[in-house]
C-alpha positions in Angstrom: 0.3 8.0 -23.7 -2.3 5.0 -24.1 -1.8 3.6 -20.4 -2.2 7.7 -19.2 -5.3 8.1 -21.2 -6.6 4.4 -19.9 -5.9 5.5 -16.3 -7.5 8.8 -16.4 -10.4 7.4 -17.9 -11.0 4.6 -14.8 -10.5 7.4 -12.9 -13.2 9.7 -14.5 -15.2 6.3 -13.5 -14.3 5.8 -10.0 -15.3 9.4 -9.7 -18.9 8.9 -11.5 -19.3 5.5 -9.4 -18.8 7.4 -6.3 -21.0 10.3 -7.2 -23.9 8.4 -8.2 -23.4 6.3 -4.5 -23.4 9.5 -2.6 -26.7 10.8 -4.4 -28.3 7.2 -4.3 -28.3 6.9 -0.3 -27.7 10.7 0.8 -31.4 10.6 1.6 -31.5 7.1 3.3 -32.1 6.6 7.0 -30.9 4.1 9.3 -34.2 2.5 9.5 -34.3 1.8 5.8 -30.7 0.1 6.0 -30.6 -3.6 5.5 -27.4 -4.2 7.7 -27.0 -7.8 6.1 -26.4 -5.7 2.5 -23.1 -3.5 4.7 -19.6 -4.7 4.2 -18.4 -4.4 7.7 -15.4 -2.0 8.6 -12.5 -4.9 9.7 -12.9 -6.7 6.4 -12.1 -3.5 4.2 -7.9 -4.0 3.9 -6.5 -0.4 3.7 -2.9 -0.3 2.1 -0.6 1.7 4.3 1.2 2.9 1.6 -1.1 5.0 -0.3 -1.7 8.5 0.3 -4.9 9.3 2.8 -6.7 10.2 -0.1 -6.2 7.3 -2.4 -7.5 5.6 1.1 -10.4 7.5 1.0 -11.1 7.1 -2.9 -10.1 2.8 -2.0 -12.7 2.8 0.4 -15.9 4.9 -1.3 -15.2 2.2 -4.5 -15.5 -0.4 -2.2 -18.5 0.2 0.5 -22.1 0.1 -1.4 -23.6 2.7 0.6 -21.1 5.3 1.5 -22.9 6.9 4.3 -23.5 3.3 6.4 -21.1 1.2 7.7 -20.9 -1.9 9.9 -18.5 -2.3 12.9 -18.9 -5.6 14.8 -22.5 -6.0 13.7 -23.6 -2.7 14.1 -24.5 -0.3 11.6 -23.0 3.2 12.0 -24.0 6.4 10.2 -21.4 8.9 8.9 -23.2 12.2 8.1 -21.9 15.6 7.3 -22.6 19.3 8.9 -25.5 20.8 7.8 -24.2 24.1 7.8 -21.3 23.7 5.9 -20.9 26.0 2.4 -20.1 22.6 1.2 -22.5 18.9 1.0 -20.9 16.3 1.9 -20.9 15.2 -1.9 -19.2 18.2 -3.0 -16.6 17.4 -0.1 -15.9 14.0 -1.2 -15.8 15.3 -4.8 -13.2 18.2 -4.3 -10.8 15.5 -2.9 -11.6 13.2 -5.8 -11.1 16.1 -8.1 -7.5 17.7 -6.7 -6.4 14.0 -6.0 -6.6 13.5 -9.6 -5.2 16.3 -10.6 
């Protein structure tokens, strides 16, 4: 019971670490990115064996700035529909949240 309560807990962490990253740089533009700061793409190891969403939850604890990436020295820009019902935070959350579950 003490290991499931410790686990959930990180979790609840993880989930508040990535939260505050998303709000943090959600308002950022590429111009304002120091590309020195960006963990580039090929050195972030993915296990194979985890679920797509334990990938994605692996990789938001790992970048800085979730919205900026670097691929062979270049900084790429990930960015989310503006029409959606949903922000891209609220996205990321709801897989957080059922992944969790």
């Amino acid at each position: 019971m003490i290991l499931r309560q410790e686990r959930g807990s990180c979790m609840n962490e993880n989930i508040e670490l990535i939260e505050e990253k998303l709000e943090k740089y959600k308002n950022k533009s590429i111009e304002e990115i120091d590309i020195t700061k960006l963990k580039d793409i090929n050195d972030i190891k993915f296990s194979r064996k985890k679920s797509s969403r334990e990938r994605i939850l692996d990789f938001l604890i790992e970048v800085e700035n979730p919205y900026f990436l670097k691929i062979n020295n270049h900084i790429v820009q990930l960015s989310f529909k503006d029409d959606s019902e949903l922000s891209a935070n609220e996205c990321l959350t709801n897989i957080l949240k059922d992944f969790y579950k």
